[in-house]
N, CA, C and O atoms as a GROMACS GRO file, in nm:
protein
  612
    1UNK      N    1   9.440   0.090   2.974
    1UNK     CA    2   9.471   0.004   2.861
    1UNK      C    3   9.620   0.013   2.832
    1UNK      O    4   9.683   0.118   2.820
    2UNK      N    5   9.679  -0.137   2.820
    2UNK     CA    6   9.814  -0.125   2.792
    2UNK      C    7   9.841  -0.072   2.635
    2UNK      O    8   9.756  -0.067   2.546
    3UNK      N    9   9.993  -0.030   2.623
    3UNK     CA   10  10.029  -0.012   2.445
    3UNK      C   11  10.050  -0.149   2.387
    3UNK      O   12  10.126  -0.239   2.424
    4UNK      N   13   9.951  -0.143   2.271
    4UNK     CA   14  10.014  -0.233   2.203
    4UNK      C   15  10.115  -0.277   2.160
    4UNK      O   16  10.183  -0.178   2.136
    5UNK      N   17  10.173  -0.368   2.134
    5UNK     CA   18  10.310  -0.390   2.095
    5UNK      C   19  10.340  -0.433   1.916
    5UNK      O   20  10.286  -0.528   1.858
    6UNK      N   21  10.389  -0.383   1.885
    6UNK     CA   22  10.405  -0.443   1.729
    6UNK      C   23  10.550  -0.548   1.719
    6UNK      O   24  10.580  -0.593   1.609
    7UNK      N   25  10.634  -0.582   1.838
    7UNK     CA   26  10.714  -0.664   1.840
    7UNK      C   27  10.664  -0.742   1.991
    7UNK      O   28  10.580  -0.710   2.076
    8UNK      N   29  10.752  -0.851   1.978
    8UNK     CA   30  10.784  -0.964   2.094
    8UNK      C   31  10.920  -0.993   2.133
    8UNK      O   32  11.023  -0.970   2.068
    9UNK      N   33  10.907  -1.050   2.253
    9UNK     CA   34  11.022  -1.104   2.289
    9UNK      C   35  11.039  -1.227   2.213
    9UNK      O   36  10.936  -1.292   2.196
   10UNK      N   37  11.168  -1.280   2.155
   10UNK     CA   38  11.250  -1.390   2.129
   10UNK      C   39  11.329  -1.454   2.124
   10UNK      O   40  11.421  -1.376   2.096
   11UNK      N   41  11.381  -1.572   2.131
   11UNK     CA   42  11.463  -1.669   2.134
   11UNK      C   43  11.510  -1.736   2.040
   11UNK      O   44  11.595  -1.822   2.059
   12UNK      N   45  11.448  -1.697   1.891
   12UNK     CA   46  11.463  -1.753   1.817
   12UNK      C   47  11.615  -1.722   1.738
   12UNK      O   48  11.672  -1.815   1.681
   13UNK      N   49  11.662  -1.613   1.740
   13UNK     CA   50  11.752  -1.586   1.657
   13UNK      C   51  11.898  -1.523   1.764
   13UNK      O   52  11.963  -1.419   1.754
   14UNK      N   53  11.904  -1.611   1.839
   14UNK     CA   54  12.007  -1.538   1.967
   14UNK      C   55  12.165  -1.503   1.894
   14UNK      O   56  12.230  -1.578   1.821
   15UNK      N   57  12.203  -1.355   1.943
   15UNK     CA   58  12.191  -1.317   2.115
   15UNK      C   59  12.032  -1.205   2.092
   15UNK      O   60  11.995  -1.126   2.179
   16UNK      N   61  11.974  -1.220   1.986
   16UNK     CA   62  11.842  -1.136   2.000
   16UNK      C   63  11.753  -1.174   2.088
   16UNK      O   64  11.711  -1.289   2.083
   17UNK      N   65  11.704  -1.080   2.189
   17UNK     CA   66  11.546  -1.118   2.258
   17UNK      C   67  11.474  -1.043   2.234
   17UNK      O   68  11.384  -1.042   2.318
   18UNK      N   69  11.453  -0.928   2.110
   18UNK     CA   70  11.367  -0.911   2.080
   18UNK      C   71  11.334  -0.890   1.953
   18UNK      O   72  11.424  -0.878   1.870
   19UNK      N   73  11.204  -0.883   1.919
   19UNK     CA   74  11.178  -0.854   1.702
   19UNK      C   75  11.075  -0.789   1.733
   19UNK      O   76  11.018  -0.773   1.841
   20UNK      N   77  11.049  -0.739   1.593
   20UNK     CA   78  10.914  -0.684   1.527
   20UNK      C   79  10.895  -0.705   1.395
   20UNK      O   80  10.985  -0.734   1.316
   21UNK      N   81  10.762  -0.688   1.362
   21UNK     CA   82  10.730  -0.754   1.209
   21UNK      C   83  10.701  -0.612   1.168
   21UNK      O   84  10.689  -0.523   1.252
   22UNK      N   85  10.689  -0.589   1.019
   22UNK     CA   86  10.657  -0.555   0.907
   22UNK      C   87  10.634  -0.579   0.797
   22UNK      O   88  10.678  -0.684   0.751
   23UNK      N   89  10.560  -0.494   0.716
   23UNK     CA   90  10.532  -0.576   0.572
   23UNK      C   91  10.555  -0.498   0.520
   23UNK      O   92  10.520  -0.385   0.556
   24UNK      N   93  10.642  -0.525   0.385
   24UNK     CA   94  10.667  -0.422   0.251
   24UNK      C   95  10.518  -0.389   0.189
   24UNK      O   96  10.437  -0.461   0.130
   25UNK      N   97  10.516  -0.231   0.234
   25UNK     CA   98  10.468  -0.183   0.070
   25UNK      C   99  10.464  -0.153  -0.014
   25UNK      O  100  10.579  -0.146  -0.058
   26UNK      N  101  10.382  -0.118  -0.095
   26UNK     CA  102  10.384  -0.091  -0.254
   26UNK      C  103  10.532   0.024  -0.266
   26UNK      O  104  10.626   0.030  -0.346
   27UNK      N  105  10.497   0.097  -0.157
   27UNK     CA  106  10.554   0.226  -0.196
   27UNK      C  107  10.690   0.213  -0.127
   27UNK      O  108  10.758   0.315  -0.118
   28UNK      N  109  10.740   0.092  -0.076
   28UNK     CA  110  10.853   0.087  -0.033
   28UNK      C  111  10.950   0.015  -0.150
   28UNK      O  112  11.068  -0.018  -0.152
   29UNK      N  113  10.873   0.011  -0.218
   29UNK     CA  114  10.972  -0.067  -0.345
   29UNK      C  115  10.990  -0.002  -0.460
   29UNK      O  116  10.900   0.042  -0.532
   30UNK      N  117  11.168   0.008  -0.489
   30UNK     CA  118  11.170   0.054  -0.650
   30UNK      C  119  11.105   0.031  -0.786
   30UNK      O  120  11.012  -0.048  -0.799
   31UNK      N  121  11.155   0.102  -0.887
   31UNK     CA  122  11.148   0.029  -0.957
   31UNK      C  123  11.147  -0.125  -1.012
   31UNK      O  124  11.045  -0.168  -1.067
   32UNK      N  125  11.224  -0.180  -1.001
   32UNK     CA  126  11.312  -0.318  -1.009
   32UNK      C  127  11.192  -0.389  -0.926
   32UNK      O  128  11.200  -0.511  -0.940
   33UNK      N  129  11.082  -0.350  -0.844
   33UNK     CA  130  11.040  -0.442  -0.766
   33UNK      C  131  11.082  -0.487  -0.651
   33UNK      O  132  11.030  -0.594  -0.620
   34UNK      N  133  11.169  -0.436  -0.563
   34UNK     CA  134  11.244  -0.472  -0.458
   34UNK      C  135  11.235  -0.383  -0.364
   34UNK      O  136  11.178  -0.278  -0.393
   35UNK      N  137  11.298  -0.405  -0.209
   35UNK     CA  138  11.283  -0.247  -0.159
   35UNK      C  139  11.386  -0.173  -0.143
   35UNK      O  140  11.503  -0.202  -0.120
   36UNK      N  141  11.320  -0.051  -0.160
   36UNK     CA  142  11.410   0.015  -0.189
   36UNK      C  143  11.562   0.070  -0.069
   36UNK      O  144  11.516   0.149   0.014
   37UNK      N  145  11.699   0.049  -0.049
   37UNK     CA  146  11.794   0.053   0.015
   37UNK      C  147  11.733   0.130   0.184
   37UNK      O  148  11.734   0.100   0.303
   38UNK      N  149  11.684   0.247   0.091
   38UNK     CA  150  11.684   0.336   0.221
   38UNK      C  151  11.556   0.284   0.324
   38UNK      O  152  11.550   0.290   0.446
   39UNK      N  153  11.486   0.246   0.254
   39UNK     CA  154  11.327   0.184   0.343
   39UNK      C  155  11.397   0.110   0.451
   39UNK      O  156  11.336   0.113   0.558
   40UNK      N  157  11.486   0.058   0.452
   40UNK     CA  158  11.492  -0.022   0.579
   40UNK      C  159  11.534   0.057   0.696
   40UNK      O  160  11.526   0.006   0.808
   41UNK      N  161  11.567   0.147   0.686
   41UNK     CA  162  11.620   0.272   0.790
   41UNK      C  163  11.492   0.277   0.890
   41UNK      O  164  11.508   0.268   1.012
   42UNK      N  165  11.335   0.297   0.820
   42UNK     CA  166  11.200   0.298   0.874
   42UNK      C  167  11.191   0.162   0.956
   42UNK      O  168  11.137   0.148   1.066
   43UNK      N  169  11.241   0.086   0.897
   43UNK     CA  170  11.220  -0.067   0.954
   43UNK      C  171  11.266  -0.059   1.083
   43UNK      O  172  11.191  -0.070   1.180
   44UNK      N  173  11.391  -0.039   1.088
   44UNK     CA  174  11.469  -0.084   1.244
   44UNK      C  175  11.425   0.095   1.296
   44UNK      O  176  11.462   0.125   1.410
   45UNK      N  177  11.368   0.180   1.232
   45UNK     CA  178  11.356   0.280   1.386
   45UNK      C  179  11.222   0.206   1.424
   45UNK      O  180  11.225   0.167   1.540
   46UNK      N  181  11.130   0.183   1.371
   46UNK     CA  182  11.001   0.082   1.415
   46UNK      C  183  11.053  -0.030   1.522
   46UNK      O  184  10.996  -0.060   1.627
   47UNK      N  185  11.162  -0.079   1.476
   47UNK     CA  186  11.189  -0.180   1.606
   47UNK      C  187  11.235  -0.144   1.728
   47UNK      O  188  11.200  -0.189   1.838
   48UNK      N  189  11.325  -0.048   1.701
   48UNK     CA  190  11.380   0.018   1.820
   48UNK      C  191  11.254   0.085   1.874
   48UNK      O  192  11.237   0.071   1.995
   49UNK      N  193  11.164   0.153   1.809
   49UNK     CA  194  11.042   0.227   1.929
   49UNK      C  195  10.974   0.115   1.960
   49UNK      O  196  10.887   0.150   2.039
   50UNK      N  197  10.966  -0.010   1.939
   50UNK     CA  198  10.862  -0.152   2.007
   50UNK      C  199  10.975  -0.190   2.087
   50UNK      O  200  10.921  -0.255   2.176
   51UNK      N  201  11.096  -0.190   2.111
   51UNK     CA  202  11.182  -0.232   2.216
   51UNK      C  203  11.231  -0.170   2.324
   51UNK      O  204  11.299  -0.219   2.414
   52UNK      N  205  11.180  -0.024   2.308
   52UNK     CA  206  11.186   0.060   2.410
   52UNK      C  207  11.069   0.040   2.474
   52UNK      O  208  11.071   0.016   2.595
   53UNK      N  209  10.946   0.048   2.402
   53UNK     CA  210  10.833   0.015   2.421
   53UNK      C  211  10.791  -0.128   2.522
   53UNK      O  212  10.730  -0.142   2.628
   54UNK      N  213  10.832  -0.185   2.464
   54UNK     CA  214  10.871  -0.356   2.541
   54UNK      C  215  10.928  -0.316   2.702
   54UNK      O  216  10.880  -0.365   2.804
   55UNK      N  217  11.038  -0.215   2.699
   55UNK     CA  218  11.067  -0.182   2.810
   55UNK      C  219  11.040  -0.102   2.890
   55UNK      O  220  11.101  -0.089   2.996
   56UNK      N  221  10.945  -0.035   2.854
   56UNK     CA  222  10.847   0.073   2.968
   56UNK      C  223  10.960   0.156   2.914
   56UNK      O  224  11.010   0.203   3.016
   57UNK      N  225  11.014   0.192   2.832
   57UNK     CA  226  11.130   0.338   2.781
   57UNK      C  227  11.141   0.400   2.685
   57UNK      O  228  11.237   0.447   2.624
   58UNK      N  229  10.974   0.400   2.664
   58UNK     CA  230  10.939   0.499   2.526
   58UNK      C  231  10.952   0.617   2.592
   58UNK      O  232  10.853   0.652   2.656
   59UNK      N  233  11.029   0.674   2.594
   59UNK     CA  234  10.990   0.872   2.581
   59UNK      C  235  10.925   0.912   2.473
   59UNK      O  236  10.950   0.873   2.359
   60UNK      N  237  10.788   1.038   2.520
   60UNK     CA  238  10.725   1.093   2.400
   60UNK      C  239  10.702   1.247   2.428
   60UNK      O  240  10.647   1.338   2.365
   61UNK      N  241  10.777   1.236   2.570
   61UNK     CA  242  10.792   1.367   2.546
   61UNK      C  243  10.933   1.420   2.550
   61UNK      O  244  11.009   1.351   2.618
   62UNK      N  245  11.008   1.573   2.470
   62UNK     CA  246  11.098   1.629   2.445
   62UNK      C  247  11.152   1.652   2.593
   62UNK      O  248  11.085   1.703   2.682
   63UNK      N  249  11.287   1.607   2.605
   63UNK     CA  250  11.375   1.666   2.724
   63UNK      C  251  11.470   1.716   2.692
   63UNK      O  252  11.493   1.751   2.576
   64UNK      N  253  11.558   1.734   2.800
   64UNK     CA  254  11.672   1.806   2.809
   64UNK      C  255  11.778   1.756   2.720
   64UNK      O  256  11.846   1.833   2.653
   65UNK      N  257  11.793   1.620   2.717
   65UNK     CA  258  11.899   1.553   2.631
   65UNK      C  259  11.820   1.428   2.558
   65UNK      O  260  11.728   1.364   2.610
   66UNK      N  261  11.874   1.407   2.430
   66UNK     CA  262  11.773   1.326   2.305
   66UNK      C  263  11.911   1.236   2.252
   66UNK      O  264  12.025   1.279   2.238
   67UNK      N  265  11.882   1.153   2.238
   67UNK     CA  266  11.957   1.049   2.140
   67UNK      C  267  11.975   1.113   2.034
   67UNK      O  268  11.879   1.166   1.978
   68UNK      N  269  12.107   1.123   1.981
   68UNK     CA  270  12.066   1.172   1.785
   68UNK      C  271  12.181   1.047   1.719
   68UNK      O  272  12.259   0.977   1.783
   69UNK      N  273  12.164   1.050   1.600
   69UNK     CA  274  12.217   0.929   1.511
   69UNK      C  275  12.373   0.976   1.465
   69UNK      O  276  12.413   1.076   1.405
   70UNK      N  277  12.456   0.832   1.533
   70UNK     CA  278  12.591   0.872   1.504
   70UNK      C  279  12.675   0.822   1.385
   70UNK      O  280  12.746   0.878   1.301
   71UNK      N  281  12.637   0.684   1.413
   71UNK     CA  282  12.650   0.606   1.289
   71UNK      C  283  12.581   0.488   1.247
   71UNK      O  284  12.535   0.411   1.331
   72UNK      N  285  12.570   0.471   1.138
   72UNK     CA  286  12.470   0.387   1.064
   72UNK      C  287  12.543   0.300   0.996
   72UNK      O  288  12.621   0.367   0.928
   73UNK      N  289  12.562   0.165   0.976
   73UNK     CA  290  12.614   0.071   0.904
   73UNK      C  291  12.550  -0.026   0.866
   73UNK      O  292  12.510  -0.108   0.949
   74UNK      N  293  12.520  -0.045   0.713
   74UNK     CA  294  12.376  -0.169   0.708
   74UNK      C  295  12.450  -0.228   0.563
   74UNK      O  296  12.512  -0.167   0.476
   75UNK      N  297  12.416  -0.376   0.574
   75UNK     CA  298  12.493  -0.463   0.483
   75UNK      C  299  12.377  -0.524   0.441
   75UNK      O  300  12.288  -0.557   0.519
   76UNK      N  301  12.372  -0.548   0.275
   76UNK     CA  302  12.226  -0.599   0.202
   76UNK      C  303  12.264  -0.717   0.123
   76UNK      O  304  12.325  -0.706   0.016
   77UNK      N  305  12.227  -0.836   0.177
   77UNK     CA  306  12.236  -0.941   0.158
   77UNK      C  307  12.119  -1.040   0.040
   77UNK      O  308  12.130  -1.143  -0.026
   78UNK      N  309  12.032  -0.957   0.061
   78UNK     CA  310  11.876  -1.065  -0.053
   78UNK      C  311  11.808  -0.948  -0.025
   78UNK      O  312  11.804  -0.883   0.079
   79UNK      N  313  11.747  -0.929  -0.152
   79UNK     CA  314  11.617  -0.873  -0.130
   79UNK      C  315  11.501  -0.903  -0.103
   79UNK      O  316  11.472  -1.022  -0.100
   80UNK      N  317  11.386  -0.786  -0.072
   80UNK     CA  318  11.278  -0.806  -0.020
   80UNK      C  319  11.154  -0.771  -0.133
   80UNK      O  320  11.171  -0.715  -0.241
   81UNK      N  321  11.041  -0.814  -0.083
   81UNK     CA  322  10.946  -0.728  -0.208
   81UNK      C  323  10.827  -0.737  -0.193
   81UNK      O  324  10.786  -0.821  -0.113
   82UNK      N  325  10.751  -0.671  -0.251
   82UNK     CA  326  10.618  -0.601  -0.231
   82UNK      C  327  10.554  -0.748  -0.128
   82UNK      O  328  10.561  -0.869  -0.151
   83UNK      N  329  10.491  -0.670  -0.013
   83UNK     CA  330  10.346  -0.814   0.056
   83UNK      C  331  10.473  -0.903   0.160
   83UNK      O  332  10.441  -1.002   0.225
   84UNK      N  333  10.604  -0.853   0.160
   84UNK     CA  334  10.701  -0.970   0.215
   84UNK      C  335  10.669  -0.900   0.348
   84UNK      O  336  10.665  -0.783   0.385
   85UNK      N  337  10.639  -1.073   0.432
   85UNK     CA  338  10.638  -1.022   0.583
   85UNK      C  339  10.786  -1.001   0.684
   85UNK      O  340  10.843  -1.104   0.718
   86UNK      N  341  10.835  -0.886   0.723
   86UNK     CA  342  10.951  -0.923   0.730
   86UNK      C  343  11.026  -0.879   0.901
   86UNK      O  344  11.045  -0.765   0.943
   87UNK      N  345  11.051  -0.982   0.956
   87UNK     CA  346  11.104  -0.956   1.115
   87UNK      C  347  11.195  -0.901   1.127
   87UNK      O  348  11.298  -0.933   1.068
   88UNK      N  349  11.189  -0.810   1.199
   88UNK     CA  350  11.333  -0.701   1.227
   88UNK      C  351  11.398  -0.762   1.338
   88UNK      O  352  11.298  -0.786   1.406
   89UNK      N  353  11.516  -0.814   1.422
   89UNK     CA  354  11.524  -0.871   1.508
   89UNK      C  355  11.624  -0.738   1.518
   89UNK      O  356  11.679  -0.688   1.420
   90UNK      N  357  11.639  -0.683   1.678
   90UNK     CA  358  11.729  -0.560   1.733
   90UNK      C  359  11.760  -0.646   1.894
   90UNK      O  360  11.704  -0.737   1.955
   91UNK      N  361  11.865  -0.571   1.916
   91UNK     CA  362  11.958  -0.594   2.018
   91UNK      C  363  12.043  -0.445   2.054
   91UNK      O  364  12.091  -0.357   1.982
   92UNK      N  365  12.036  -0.464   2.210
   92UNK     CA  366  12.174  -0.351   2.259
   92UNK      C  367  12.258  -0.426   2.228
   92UNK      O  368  12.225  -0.539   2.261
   93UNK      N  369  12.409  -0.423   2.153
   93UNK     CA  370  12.492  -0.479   2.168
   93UNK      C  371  12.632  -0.420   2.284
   93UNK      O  372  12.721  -0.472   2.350
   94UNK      N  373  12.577  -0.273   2.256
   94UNK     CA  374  12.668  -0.184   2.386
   94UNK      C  375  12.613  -0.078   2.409
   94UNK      O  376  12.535  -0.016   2.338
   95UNK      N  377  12.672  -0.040   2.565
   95UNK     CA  378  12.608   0.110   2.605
   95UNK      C  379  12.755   0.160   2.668
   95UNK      O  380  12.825   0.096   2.746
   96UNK      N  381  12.779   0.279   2.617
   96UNK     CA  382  12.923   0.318   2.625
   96UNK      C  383  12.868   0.460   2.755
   96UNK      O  384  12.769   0.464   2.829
   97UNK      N  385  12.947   0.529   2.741
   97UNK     CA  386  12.960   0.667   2.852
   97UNK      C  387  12.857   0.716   2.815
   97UNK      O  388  12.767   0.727   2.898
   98UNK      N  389  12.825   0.786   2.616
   98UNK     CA  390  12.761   0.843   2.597
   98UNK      C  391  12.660   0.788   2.479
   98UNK      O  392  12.572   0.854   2.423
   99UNK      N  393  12.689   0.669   2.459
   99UNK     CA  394  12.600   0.605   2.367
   99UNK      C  395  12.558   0.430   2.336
   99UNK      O  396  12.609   0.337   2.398
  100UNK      N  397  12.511   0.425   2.286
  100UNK     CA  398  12.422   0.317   2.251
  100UNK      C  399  12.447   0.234   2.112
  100UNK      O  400  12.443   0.292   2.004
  101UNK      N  401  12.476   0.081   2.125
  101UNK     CA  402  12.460   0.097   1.983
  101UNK      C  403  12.392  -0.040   1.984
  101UNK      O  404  12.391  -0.129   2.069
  102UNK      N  405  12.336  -0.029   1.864
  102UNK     CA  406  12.205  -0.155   1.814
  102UNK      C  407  12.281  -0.216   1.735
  102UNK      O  408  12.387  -0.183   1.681
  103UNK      N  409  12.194  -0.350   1.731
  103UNK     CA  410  12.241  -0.414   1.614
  103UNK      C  411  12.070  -0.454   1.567
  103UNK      O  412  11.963  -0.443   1.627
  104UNK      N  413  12.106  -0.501   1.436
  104UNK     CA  414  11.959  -0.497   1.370
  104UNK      C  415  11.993  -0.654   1.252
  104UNK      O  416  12.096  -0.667   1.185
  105UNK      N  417  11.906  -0.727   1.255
  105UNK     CA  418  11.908  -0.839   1.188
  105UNK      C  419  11.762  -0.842   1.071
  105UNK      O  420  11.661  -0.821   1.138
  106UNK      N  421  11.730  -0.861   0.932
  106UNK     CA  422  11.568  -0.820   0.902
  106UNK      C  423  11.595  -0.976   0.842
  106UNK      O  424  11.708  -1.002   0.800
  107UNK      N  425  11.501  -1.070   0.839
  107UNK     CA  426  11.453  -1.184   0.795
  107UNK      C  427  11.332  -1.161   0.716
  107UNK      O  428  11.251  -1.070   0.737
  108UNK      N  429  11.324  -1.254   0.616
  108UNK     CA  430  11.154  -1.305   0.566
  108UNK      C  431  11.143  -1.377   0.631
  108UNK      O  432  11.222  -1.467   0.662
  109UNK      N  433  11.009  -1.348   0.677
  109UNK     CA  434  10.929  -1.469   0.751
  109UNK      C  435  10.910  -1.585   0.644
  109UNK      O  436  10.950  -1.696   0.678
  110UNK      N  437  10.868  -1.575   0.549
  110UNK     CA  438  10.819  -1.665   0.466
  110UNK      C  439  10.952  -1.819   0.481
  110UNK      O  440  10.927  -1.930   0.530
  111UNK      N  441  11.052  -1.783   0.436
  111UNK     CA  442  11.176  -1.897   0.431
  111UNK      C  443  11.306  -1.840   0.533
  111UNK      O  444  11.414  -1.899   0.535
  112UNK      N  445  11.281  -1.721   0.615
  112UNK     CA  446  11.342  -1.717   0.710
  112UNK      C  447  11.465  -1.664   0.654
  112UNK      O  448  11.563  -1.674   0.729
  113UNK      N  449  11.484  -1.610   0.545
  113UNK     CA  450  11.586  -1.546   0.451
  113UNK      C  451  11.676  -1.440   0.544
  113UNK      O  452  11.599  -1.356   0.591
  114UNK      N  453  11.768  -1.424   0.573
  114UNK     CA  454  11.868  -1.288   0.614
  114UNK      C  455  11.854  -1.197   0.514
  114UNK      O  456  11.894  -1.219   0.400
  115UNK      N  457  11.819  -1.130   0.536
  115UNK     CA  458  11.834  -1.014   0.419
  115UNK      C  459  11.922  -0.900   0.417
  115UNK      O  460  11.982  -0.863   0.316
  116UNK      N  461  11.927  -0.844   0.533
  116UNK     CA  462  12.016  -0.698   0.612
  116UNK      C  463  12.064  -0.716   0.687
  116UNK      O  464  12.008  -0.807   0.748
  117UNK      N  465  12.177  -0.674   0.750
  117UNK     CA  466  12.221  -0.658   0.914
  117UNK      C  467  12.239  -0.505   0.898
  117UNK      O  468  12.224  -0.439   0.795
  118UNK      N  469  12.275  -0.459   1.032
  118UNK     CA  470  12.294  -0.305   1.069
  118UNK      C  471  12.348  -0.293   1.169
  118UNK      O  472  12.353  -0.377   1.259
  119UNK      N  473  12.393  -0.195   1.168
  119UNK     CA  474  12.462  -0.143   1.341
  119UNK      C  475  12.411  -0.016   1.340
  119UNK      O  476  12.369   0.017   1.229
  120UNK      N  477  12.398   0.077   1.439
  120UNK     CA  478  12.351   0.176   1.448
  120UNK      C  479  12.415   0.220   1.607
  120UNK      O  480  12.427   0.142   1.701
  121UNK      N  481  12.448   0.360   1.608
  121UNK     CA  482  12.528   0.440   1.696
  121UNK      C  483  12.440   0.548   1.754
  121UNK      O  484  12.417   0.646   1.682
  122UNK      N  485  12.392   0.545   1.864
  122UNK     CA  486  12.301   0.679   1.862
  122UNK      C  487  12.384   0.740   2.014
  122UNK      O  488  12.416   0.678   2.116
  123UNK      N  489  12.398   0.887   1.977
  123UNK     CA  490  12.458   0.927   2.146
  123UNK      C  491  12.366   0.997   2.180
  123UNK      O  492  12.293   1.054   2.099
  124UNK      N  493  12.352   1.007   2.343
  124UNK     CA  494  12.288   1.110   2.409
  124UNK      C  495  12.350   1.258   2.405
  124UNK      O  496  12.472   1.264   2.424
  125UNK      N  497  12.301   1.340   2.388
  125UNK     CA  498  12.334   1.512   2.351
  125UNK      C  499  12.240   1.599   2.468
  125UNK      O  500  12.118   1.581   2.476
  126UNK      N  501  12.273   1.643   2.508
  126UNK     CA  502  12.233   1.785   2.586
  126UNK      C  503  12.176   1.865   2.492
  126UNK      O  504  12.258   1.887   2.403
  127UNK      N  505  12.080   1.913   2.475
  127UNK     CA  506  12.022   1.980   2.362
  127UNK      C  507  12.066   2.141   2.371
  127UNK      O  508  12.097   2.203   2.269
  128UNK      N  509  12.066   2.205   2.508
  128UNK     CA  510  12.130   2.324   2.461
  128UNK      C  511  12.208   2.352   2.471
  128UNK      O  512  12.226   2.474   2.474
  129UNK      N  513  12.350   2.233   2.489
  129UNK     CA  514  12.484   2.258   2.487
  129UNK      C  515  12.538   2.189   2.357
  129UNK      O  516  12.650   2.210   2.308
  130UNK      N  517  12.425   2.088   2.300
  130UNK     CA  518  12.486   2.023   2.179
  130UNK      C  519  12.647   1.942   2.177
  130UNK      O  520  12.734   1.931   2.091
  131UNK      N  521  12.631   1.885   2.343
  131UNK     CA  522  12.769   1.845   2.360
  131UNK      C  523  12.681   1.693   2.426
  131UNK      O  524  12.581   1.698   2.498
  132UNK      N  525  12.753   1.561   2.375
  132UNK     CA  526  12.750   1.435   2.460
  132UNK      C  527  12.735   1.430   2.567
  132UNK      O  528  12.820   1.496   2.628
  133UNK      N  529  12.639   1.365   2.650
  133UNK     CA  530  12.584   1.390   2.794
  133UNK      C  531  12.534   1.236   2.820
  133UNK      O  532  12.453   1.177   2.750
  134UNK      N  533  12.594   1.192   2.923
  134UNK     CA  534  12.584   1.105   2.962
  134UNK      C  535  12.524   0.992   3.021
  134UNK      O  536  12.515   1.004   3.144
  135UNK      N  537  12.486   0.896   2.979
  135UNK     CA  538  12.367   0.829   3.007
  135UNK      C  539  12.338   0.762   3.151
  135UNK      O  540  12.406   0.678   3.209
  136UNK      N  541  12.208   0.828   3.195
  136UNK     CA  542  12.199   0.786   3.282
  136UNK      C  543  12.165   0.621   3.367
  136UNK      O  544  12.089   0.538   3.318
  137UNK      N  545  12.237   0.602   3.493
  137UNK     CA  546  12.305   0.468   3.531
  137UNK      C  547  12.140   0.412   3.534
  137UNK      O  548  12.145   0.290   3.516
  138UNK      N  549  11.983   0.461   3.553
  138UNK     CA  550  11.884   0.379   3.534
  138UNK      C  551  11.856   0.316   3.394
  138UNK      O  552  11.819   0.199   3.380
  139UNK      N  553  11.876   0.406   3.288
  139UNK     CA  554  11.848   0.368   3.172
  139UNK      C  555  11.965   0.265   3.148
  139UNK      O  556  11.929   0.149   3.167
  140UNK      N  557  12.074   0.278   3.118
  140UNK     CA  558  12.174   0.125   3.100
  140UNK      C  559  12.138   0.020   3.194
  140UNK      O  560  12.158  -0.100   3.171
  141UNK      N  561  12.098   0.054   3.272
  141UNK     CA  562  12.062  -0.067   3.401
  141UNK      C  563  11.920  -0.157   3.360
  141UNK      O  564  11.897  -0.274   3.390
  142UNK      N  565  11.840  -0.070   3.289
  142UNK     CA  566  11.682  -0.126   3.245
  142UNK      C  567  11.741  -0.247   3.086
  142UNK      O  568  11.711  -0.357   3.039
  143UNK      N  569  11.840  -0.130   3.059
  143UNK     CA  570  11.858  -0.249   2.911
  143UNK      C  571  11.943  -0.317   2.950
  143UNK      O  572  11.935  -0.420   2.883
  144UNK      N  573  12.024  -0.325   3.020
  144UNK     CA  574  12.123  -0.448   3.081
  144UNK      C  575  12.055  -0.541   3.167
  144UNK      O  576  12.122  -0.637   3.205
  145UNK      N  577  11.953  -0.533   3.201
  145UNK     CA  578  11.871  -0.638   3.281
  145UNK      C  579  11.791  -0.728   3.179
  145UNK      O  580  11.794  -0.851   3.186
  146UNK      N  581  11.719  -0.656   3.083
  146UNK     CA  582  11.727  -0.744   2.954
  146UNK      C  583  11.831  -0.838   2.895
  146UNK      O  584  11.840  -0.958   2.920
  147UNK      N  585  11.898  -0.775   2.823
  147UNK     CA  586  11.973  -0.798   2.763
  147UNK      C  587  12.106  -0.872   2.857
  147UNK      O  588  12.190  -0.940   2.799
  148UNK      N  589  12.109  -0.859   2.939
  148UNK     CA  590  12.201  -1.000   2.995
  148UNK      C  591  12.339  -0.991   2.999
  148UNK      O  592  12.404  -0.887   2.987
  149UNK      N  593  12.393  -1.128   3.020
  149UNK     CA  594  12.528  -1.100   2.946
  149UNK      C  595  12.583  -1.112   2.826
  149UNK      O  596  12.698  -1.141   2.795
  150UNK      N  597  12.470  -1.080   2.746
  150UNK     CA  598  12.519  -1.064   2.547
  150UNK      C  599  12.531  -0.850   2.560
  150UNK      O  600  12.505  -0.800   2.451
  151UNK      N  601  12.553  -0.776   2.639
  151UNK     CA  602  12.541  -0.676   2.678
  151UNK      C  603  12.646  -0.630   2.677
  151UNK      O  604  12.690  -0.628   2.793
  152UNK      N  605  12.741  -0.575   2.578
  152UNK     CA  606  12.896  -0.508   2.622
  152UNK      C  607  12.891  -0.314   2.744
  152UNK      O  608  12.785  -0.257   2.767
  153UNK      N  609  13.006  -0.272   2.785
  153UNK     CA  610  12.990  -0.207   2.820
  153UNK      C  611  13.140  -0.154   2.873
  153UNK      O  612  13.150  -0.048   2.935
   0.00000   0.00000   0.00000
């Protein structure tokens, strides 16, 4: 039995080819009724594991060297709120020596609203040297065959 997928490939919102949906819950929203800043952090790692996923490049098990988070940049444009169905659209935008970086787009489905963008920086690390380690030429090659020439490098 294959994994399910909680995203698809798309065309709709280019240079993205791929999304995933979610729905706000109760407990993702402040006070005010809205969600809350940090919830969307959950959002796009959900997309990024359905786009690895998409690509046969889920790792689930612990190795030698792990992605860890370098930098995070997310701009909040409209809010979201309780029951909102909402598409995460992600992209490689680059794969450098030792890292990766996403870009992240979140829409309402309902009127197709922009709500967030993001960038996100993740490097590969050697875990027991805790030093940048370099990504290997299959893995950039699997997401550059996707991703095309909207693919920096």
């Amino acid at each position: 039995m294959s994994a399910l997928e909680l995203g698809r490939p798309t065309d709709r919102k280019r240079p993205f080819k791929y999304s995933a949906l979610t729905r706000v819950g109760f407990s993702d929203t402040d006070a005010q009724g809205i969600v809350y800043y940090g919830r969307y952090l959950p959002y796009f790692d959900s997309a990024r594991v359905e786009y690895h996923r998409h690509l046969g490049m889920l790792e689930t098990a612990r190795g030698e060297q792990e992605f860890v988070m370098r930098a995070n940049t997310i701009e909040y444009l409209a809010p979201a709120r309780f029951d909102d169905l909402v598409e995460v659209f992600i992209r490689v935008s680059r794969i450098g020596r030792t890292s990766v970086t996403y870009d992240f787009a979140a829409y309402r489905v309902e009127d197709d609203l922009l709500m967030v963008t993001a960038n996100q920086t993740l490097v590969l690390v050697d875990l027991d040297e805790r030093r940048p380690y370099a990504i290997p030429e299959h893995y950039a090659g699997q997401i550059a065959a996707f991703e095309g020439d909207d693919l920096g490098r």
